[in-house]
N, C-alpha and C positions, 0 to 999 in steps of 0.2 A: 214471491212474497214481497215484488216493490222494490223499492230504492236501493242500490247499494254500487252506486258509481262516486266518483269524485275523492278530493284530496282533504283526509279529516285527520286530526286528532281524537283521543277519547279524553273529551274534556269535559265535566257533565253539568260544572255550574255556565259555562261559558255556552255549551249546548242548550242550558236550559231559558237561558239570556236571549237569545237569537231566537229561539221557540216562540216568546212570550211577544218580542218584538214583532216576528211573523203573524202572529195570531192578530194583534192590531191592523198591522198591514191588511190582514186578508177584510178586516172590517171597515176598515174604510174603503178601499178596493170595492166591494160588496155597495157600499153605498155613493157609491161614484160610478158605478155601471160600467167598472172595469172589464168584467167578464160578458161571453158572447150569452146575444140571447137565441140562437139559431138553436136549432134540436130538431129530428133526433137521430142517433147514428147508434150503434153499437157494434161491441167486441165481449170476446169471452176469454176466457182462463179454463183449460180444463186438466186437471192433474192425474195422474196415471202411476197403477201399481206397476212396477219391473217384479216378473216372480220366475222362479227355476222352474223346472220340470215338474217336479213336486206339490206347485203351486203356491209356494213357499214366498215370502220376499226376499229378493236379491238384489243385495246391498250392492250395486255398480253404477248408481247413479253418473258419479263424475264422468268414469270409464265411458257407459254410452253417450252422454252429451259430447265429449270430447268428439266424437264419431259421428255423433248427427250435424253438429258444426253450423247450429243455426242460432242468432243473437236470441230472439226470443221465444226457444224451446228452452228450459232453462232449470236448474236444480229447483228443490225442495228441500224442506227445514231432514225431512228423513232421509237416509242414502238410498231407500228403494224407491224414491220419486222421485217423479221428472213434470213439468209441466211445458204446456202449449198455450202460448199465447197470440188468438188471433189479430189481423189487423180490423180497424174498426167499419162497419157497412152502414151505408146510407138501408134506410128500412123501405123505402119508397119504389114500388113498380116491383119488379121481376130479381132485384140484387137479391134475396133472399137466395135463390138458384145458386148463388157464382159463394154467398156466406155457405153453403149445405158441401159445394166443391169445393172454395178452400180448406175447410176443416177434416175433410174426408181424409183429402190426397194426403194434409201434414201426416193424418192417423197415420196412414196408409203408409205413408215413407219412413216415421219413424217404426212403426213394427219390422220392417224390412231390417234395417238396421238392430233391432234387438233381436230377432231371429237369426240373421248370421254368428250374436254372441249366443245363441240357444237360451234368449229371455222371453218374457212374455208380454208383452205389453198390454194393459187391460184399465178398464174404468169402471168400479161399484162404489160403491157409497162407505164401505163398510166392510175392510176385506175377511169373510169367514174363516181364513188359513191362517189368520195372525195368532200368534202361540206366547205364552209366558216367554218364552225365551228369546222374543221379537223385541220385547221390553228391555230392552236396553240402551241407555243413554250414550255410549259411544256410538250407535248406529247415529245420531245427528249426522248433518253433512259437514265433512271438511271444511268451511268456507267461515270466514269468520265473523259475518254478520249473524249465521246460524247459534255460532258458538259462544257469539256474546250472549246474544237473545237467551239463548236452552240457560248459561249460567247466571244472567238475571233473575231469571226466572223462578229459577232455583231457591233464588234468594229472597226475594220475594214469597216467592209461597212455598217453604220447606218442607210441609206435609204431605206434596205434591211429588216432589222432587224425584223419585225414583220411578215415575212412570209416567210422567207432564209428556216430554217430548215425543214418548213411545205411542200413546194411545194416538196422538197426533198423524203417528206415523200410519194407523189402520184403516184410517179414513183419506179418501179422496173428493175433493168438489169439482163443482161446472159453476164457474165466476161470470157473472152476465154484467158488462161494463154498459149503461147506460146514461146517452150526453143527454142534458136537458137546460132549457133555456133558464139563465140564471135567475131570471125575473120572478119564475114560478117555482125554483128550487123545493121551497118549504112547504108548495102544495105535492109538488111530486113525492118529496121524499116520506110525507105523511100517507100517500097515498099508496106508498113502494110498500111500508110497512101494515098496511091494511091486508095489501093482496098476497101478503107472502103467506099467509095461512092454510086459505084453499089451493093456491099452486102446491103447494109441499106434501097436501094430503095424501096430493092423487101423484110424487113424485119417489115415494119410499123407494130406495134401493139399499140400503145398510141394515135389515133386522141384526144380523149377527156382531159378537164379540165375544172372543176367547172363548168359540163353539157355544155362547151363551144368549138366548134368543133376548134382546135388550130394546128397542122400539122401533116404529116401522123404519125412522130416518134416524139411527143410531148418533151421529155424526155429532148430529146438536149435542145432545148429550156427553158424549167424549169430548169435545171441543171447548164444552164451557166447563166441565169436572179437570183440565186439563190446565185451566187458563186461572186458576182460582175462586170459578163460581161455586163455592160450598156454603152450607150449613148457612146457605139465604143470602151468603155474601154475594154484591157485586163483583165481577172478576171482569177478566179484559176481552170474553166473548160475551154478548148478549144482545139480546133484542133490545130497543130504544124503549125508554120507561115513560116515556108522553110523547103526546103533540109538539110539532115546532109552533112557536106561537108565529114565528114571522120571517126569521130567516135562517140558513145555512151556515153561518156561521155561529149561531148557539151551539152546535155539535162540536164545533173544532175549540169555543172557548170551555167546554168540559171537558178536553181532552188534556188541559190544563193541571187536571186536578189527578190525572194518570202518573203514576211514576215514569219516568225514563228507563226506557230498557235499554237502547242504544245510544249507548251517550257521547256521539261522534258530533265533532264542531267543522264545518266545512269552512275554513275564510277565504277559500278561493274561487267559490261557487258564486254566479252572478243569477241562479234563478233566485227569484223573491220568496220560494214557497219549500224552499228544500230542508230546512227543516222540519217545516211546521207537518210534509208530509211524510218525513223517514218515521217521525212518531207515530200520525196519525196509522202509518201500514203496521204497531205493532196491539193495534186497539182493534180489537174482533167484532165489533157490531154485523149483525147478519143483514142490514144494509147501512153499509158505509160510505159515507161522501167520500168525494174524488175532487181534490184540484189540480188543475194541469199541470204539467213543468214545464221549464220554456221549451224543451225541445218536441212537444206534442200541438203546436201552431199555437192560435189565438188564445189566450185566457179561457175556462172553461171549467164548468162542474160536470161532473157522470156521480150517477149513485152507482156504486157496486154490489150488485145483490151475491150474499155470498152462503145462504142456507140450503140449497139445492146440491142434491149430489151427482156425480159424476156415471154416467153412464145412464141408462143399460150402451143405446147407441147416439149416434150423433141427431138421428130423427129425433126418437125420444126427447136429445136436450135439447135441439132447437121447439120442439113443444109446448117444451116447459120454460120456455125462454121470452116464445110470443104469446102466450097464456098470463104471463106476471108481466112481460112492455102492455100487454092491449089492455089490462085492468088498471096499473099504474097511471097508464093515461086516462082510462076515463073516469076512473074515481077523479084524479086529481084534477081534469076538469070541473067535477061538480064536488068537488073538495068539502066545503060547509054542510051539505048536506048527510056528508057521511061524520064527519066531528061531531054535528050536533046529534048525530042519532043514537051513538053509543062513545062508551070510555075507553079511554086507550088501555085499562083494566082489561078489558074484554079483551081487546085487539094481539093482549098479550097472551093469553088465556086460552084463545084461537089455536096460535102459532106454537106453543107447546102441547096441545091438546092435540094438532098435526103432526107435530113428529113423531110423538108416542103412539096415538091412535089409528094412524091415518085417515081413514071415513071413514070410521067407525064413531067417531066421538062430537056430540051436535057441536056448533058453531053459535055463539050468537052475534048475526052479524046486523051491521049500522041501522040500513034501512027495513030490515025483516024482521027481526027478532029472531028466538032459537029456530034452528033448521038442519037438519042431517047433512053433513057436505055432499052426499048423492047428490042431493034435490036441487042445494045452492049452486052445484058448478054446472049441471045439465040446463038449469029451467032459466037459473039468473046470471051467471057468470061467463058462460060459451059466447052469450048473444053478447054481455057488456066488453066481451073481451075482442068481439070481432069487431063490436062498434067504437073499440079503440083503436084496435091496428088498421081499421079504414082510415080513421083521422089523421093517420100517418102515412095515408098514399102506400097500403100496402097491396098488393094482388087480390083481388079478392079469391080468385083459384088457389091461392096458397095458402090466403088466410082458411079458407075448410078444409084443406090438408091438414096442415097441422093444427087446426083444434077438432078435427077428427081423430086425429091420433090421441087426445087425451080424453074425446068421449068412447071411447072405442076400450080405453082402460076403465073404466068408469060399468061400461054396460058386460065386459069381458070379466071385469071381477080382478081383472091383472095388472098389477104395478111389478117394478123389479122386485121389492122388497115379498110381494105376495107367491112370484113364482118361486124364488128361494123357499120361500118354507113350506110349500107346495114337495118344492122336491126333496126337503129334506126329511118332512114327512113320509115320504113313500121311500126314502133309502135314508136311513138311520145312521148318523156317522159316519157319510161317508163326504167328507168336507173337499176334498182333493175332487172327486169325481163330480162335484158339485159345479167346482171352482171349473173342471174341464167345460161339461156342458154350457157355463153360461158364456165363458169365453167361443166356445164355437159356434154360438147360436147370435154372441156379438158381433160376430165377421162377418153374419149375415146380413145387417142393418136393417132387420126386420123389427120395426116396433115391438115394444116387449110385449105389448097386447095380443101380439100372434106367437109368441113361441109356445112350443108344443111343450106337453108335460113330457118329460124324458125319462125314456124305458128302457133299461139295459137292453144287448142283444142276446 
């Protein structure tokens, strides 16, 4: 969850001083071509449940990272997570292969390691084993950037308070860090948020909560009910409410108008951006701008798509990874002609209509008008999405790989979130047995499109 190195005080008007001053910085910065315009590369995040035998969460966060002992696998705001942070791949030629092995092996090396503590390591959207009694605010982690944040929080939005951090705790993501040239930032990032709708449709892996069948991509919903999105209010997860007119830095000078959660003043930091971005990481937009810190090379933006859930396998999210880069890019090449064809109303309308519906619920999108998400991602989005990952020098063998795997869920009728209720349907209450299958059928790395319906013996 980002920043939390260096020498600070909690100092919140002096924090907020430095904030205000960094936010100018970043604008003038921005209008002096201080940032690189090379793109595109990318990295991911992806966060993972630890559960017992029982399928249960197990609160040993600290305990395994202590033991995996690597800088960036790293805690989570709950003690039953952990997360993995990759490093970031050129997209160009054949690196895709070497992005599918490094993230395999980390899986692979840290399950080994929770398996000698008899844990389990696993990636859904939306863990169905989370119980009333999971809801508890001491499970937060030890760490005391968490502990500021959960009792801000608190305070902030009191009505919340007794299950903000827990519901949090149920859900897991897959974070797709992508760099983009700074020049076209505000065509990308309008264009980030275009495509996250039909990606997310065909991505449900969380129906469940508290044994309660809740939307195909639960996560959104817990995430923003968590953060203070109620009863219509803005809170500090949401989709972006318009267009950027012109640049990247409109986003970070409304971040302005966010309270302070962590009200840490660093004076001994020589990066130019470190405050302006410990804040920005406590602001949930489901695509979030990214400015570099010095110790990440040249100046540079990445938008963070962060509405996608974690698992089924590592196929699956590199999928759904080059499905939302190859659209991102070629909407935001022909940027104007998707603005002018529809309102960022719709755009928003889309993206919760996918997490609840998944393809079930029309779209109305820019250049179409209404259309079933079937029809849009088979007929019009598959092709716009390879005619972006070309643009980026990517394999063309790999690009119908993996958007084979998502017309493959599409003509299969299978996403994760559909096989879950698949099985739960034909075995009634039995959430543990559930939880077994899908995790054995993860270790296969077989596309969720291919797992079998599972029948006792």
């Amino acid at each position: 969850m980002g920043l939390a190195t260096g020498y600070y005080d909690e100092d919140e008007a002096a924090s907020l001083c430095q904030l205000r001053k960094e936010t100018e910085h970043l604008r003038r910065a921005l209008q002096e071509g201080a940032f690189a315009n090379e793109g595109f590369d990318v990295g991911f995040e992806i966060e993972f449940h630890l559960l017992d035998e029982k399928q249960k969460p197990k609160r040993v966060s600290l305990e395994i990272l202590a033991q995996i002992n690597k800088p960036f696998i790293v805690a989570e705001l709950y003690s039953s997570m952990i997360e993995l942070n990759s490093q970031p791949f050129s997209l160009s030629g054949t690196n895709v292969l070497h992005m599918k092995q490094h993230l395999t092996s980390l899986w692979e090396y840290c399950s080994r390691i929770c398996e000698k503590n008899k844990v389990q390591l696993t990636a859904i959207g939306s863990l169905p084993t989370f119980h009333l009694e999971d809801m508890n605010e001491k499970y937060v982690t030890a760490l005391p950037r968490y502990q500021i944040m959960g009792e801000k929080l608190r305070k902030l939005y009191p009505d919340l308070a007794k299950t903000m951090a827990s519901r949090m705790g149920s859900c897991s993501a897959f974070h797709i860090h992508l760099r983009i040239p700074a020049i076209k930032a505000a065509d990308y990032y309008n264009a980030s948020n275009i495509a996250s709708a039909p990606v997310l449709s065909i991505s449900g892996n969380g129906p469940y909560f508290l044994q309660t069948k809740l939307w195909q991509e639960s996560r959104i919903y817990l995430f923003e009910s968590s953060c203070g999105h109620t009863g219509g209010k803005k809170g500090r997860a949401f989709l972006e409410g318009h267009y950027l007119k012109s640049s990247i830095y409109e986003l970070f000078q409304e971040n302005l108008r966010m309270p302070l959660l962590i009200p840490w003043f660093n004076s001994e930091t020589k990066d130019p951006f470190w405050h302006l971005m410990l804040h920005n990481g406590t602001i949930w937009r489901w695509n979030r701008p990214v400015i570099s810190l010095q110790d990440q090379g040249p100046l540079h933006v990445r938008i963070e798509h962060r509405s996608l859930p974690s698992g089924p396998t590592v196929t699956d999210m590199l999928a759904n990874a080059f499905l939302w880069i190859g659209l991102t890019k070629a909407i935001g090449d022909d940027i104007e002609s998707y603005i002018s064809g529809g309102t960022f109303t719709q755009i928003k309308r889309n993206f919760y209509n996918a997490a609840q519906y998944g393809l079930e619920k029309p779209f109305m999108w820019p250049t179409i008008g209404k259309v079933q998400p079937k029809t849009l991602i088979l007929e019009h989005l598959l092709p716009l999405a390879y005619k972006g990952l070309q643009s980026l020098e990517m394999t063309d063998m790999l690009i119908k790989d993996y958007l084979n795997v998502i017309r493959d869920r599409i003509l299969n009728e299978q996403t994760g979130s559909r096989w879950q209720e698949n099985f739960m349907a034909s075995h009634p209450g039995a959430w543990a047995e559930m939880m077994q299958a899908y995790v054995a059928e993860q270790k296969k790395n077989n596309p969720v499109s291919r797992w079998e319906p599972y029948e006792r013996a």
